[in-house]
C-alpha positions as CSV (number, residue, x, y, z in Angstrom):
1,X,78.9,5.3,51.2
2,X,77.3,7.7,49.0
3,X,77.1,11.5,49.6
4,X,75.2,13.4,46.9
5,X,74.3,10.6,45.0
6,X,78.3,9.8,44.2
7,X,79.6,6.6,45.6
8,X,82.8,7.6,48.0
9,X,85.4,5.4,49.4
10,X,85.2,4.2,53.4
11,X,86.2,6.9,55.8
12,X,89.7,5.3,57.0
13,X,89.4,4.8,61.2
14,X,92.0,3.9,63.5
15,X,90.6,2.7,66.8
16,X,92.1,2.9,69.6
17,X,91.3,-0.6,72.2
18,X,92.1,-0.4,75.5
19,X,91.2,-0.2,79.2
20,X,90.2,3.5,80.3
21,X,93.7,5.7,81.6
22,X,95.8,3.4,79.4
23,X,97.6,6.5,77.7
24,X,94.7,6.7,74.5
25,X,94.5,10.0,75.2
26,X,98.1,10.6,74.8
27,X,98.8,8.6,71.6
28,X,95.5,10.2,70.0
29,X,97.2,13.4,70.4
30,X,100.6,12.6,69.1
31,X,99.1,10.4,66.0
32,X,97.0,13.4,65.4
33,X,99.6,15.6,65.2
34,X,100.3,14.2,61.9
35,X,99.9,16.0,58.8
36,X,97.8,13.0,57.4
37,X,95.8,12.2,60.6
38,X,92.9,14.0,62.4
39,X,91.7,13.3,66.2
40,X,88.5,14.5,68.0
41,X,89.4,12.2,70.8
42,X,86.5,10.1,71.7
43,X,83.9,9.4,68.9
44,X,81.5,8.4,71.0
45,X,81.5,12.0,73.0
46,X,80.0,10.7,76.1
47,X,80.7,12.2,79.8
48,X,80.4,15.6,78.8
49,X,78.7,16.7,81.7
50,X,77.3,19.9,81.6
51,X,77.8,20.8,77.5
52,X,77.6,24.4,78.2
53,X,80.4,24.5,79.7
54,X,82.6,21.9,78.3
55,X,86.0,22.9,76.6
56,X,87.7,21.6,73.7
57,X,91.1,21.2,73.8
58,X,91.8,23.9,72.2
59,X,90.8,25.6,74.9
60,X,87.6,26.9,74.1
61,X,84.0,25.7,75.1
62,X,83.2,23.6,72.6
63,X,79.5,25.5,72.0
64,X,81.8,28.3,70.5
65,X,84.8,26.5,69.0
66,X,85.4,27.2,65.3
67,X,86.4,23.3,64.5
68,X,83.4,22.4,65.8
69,X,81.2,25.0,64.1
70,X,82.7,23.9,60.5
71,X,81.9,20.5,61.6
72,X,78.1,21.1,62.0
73,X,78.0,23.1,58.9
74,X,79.7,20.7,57.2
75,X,76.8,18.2,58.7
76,X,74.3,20.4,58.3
77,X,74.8,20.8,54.5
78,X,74.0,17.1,54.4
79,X,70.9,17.2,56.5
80,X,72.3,16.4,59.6
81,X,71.2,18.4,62.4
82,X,74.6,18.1,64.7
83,X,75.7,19.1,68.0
84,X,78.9,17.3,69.9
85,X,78.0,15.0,72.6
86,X,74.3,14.6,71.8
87,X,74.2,11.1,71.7
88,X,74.3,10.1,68.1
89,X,77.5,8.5,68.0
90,X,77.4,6.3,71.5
91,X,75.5,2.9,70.7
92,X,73.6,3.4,74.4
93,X,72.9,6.5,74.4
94,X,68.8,6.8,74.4
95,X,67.8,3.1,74.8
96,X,65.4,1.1,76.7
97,X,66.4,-0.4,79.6
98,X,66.5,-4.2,77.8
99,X,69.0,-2.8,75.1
100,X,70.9,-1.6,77.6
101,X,70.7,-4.3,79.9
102,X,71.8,-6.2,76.6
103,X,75.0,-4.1,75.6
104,X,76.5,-4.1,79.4
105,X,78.5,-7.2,79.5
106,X,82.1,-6.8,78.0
107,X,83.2,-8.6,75.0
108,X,83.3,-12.3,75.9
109,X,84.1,-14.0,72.6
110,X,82.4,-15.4,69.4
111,X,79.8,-17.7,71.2
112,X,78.9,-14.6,73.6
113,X,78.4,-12.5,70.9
114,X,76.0,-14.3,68.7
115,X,73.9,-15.1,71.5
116,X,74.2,-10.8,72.3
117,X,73.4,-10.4,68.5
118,X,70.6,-12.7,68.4
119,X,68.8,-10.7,71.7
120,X,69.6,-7.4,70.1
121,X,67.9,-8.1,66.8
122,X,64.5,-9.6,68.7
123,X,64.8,-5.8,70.9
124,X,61.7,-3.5,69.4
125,X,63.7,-0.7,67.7
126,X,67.1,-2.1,67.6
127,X,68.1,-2.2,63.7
128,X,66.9,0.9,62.8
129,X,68.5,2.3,66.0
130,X,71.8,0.3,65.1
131,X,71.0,1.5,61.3
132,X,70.9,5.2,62.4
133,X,74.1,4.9,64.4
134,X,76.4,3.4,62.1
135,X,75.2,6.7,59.5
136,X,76.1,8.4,62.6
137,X,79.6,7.6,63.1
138,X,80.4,7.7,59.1
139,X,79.0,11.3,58.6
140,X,80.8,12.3,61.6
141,X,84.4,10.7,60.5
142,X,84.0,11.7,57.0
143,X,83.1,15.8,58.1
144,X,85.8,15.4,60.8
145,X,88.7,14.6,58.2
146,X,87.1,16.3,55.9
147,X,86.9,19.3,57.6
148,X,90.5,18.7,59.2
149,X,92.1,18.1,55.8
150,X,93.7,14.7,56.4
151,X,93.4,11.2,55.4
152,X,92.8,9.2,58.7
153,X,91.0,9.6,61.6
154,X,91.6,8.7,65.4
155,X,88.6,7.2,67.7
156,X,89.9,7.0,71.1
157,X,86.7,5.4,72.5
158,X,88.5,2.0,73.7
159,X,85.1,0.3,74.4
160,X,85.3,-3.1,72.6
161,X,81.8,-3.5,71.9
162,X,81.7,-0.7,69.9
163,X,84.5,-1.7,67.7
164,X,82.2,-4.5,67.3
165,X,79.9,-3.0,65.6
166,X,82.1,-0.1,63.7
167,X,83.9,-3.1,61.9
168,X,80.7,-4.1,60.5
169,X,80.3,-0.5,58.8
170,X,80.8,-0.6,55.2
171,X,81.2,3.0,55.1
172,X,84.6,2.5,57.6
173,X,88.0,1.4,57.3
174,X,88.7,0.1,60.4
175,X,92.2,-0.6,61.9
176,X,93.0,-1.3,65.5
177,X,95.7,0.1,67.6
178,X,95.8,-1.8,71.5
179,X,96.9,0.4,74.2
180,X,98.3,-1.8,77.4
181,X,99.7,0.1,80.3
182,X,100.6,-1.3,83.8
183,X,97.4,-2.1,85.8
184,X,98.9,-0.9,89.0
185,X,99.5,2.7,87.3
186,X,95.4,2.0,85.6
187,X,93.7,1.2,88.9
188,X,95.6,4.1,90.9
189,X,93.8,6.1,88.0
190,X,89.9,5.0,89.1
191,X,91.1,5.5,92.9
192,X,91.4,8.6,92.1
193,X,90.2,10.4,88.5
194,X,90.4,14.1,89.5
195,X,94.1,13.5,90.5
196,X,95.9,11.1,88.4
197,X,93.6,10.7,85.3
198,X,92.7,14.3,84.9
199,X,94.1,18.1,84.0
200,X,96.7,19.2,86.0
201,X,95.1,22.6,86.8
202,X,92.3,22.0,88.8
203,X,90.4,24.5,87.6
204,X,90.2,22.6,83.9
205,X,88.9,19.5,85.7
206,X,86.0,17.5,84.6
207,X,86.1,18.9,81.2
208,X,86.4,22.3,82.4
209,X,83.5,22.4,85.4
210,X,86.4,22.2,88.1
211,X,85.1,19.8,90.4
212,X,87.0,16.4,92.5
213,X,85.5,13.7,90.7
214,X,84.6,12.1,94.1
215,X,81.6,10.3,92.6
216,X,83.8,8.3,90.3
217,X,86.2,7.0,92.7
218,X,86.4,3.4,93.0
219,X,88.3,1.0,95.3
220,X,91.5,-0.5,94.6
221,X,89.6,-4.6,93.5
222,X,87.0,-2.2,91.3
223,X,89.9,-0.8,89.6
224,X,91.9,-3.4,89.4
225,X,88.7,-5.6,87.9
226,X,88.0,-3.4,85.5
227,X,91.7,-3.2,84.3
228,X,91.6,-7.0,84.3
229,X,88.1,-7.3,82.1
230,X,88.9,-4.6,79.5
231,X,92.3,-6.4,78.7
232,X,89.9,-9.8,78.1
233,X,87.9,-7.7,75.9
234,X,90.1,-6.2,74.3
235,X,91.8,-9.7,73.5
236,X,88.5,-11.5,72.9
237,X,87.5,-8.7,70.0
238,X,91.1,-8.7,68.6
239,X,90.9,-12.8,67.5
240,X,88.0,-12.4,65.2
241,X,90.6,-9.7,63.5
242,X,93.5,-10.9,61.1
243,X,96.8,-9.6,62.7
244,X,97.8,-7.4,59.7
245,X,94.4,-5.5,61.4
246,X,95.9,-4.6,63.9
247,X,98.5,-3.5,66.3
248,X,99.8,-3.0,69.7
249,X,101.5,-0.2,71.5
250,X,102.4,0.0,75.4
251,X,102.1,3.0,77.3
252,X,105.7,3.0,78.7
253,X,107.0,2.5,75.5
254,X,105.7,5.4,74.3
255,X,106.5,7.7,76.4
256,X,110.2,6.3,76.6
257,X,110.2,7.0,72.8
258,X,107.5,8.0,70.9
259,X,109.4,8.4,67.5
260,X,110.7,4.6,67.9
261,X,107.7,3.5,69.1
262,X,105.3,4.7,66.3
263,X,106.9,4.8,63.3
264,X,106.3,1.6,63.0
265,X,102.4,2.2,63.5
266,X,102.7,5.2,60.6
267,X,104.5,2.8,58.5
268,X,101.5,0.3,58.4
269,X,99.0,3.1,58.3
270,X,100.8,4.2,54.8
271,X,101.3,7.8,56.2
272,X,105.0,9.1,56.8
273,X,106.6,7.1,59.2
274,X,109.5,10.1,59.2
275,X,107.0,13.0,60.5
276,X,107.6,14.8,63.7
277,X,105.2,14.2,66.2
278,X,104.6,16.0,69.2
279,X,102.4,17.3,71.8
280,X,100.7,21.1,70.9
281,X,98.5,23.0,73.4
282,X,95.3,24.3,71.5
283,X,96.3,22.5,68.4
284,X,93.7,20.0,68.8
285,X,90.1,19.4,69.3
286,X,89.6,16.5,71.4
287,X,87.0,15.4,73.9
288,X,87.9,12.7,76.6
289,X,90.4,12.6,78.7
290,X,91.4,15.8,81.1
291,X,94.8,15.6,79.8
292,X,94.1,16.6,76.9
293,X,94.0,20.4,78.6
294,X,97.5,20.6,79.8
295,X,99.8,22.8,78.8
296,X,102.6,20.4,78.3
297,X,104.6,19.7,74.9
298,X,106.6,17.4,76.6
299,X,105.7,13.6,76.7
300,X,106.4,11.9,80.1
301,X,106.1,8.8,81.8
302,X,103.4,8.7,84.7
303,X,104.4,6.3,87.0
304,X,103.3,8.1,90.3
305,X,101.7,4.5,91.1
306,X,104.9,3.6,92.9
307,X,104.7,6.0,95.1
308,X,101.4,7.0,95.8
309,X,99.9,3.3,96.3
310,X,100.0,2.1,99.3
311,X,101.5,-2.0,100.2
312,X,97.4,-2.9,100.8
313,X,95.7,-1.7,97.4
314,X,99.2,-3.8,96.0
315,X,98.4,-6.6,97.5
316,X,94.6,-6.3,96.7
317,X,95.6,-5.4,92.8
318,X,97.8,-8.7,93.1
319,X,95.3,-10.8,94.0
320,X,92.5,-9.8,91.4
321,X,94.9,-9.0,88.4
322,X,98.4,-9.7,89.1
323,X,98.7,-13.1,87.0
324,X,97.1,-11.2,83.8
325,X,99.9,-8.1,84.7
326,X,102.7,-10.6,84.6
327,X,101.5,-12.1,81.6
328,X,101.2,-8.7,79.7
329,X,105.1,-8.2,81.0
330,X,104.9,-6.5,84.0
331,X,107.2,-7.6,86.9
């Protein structure tokens, strides 16, 4: 990538793959905590709802946070006219309906893929759209760290398709991270968003808009199905990657001991596997998950699922993704 006609090395990413409510979030926060790494949450910054009145995690709506303002600057000194959430850096975001018919299936392996690609390319608009959005995301990670002051960044967008495409970004170093989590704890989750995947004051919901989420609600076999697929996505887009790419961190783990459970991560990241990490309210400025607004510094396990889901929506997760749970390790 060049920025003022000087050639400058790839912006270094580390993705974060995983099902949606599989604790990305959470580790986003505590790698960005990090002296050497930076986190805005979700690159992709979609689901904002109603921008005007969506908060950062620092608390402030992000229209008026500071971060956010040096980050347009910083953008807007390069010619980039910038606002979060406008679309630029989610691959959708603006297409006809064939693209996005196109991009909707999951990952489903090499064969799959090509066949995707082959569409895609034949799509009126499509490489100068893809063109345009791998700019997009580069700019963005380079005036995030930039404007941060540290080294790495953290994209917590999960979706596998789109690490697709980011890997093919010369102007990216791209590392994976996989986040697993319990399916039974995932699907409880999209039973209920507002609840169990959102802040805990309900005022802070849906990004700050209060609000129940009811819209978003799915059944027990839609949760536990799309559990069950984003694992084989995930998995499907991690064997095209060499294993030194990439690496794999569980939810329960985590929480259990975060210090044990990433140092290892820092080590292969070549950052200081020996800094303290921890959870800071307004430290950050992350969009996605409502979590992110809670005033907790302490990290603990949610596992509310055995409790609050009833012997039915068990036996219903059992029969759609209970063999793939066992598998990942999951009694």
């Amino acid at each position: 990538m060049t920025r003022a006609g000087v050639s400058v090395p790839p912006t270094r990413l580390v993705y974060l793959l995983g099902p949606s409510h599989s604790g990305t979030t959470l580790l986003a926060l505590l790698l960005g905590s990090h002296p050497e790494i930076a986190t805005v949450g979700e690159l992709k910054q979609t689901s904002l709802g109603d921008r005007a009145r969506y908060r950062c995690s620092c608390g402030v709506e992000i229209r008026d946070c500071p971060f956010w303002a040096a980050v347009r600057e910083d953008l807007r000194a390069g010619g980039w006219s910038f606002e979060p959430g406008d679309g630029s850096t989610d691959l959708v975001a603006g297409r006809g309906t064939c693209v996005r018919r196109l991009l909707r299936p999951l990952h489903r392996g090499w064969a799959f893929e090509v066949a995707r690609d082959l569409a895609l390319h034949a799509a009126p608009g499509w490489r100068d759209h893809l063109a345009c959005w791998q700019r997009s995301n580069a700019r963005l990670a380079e005036a995030v760290c930039r404007v941060a002051g540290k080294a790495l960044l953290v994209d917590s967008s999960k979706v596998a398709i789109r690490l697709k495409y980011l890997l093919r970004n010369p102007a990216l170093d791209v590392r994976v991270v996989r986040v697993i989590r319990d399916g039974r704890a995932v699907m409880l989750t999209h039973m209920d968003p507002a609840r169990f995947a959102d802040a805990a004051d309900e005022r802070l919901r849906g990004g700050g808009s209060g609000g129940d989420r009811a819209a978003e609600r799915r059944s027990a076999a839609e949760g536990a199905l799309e559990w069950r697929r984003s694992n084989e996505e995930a998995a499907c887009a991690l064997r095209a990657l060499p294993r030194e790419a990439w690496r794999e961190v569980r939810y329960e783990q985590l929480c259990a001991d975060p210090p044990a459970t990433l140092a290892p991560v820092l080590n292969w990241l070549g950052v200081d596997p020996r800094a303290r990490l921890q959870l800071a309210r307004g430290a950050y400025h992350v969009i996605g998950n409502g979590m992110r607004l809670d005033s907790t510094r302490d990290v603990r396990l949610d596992d509310r699922w055995r409790t609050a889901v009833s012997p039915e929506a068990l036996a219903t997760f059992d029969s759609v993704a209970g063999d793939l749970n066992r598998r990942l390790g999951y009694a």
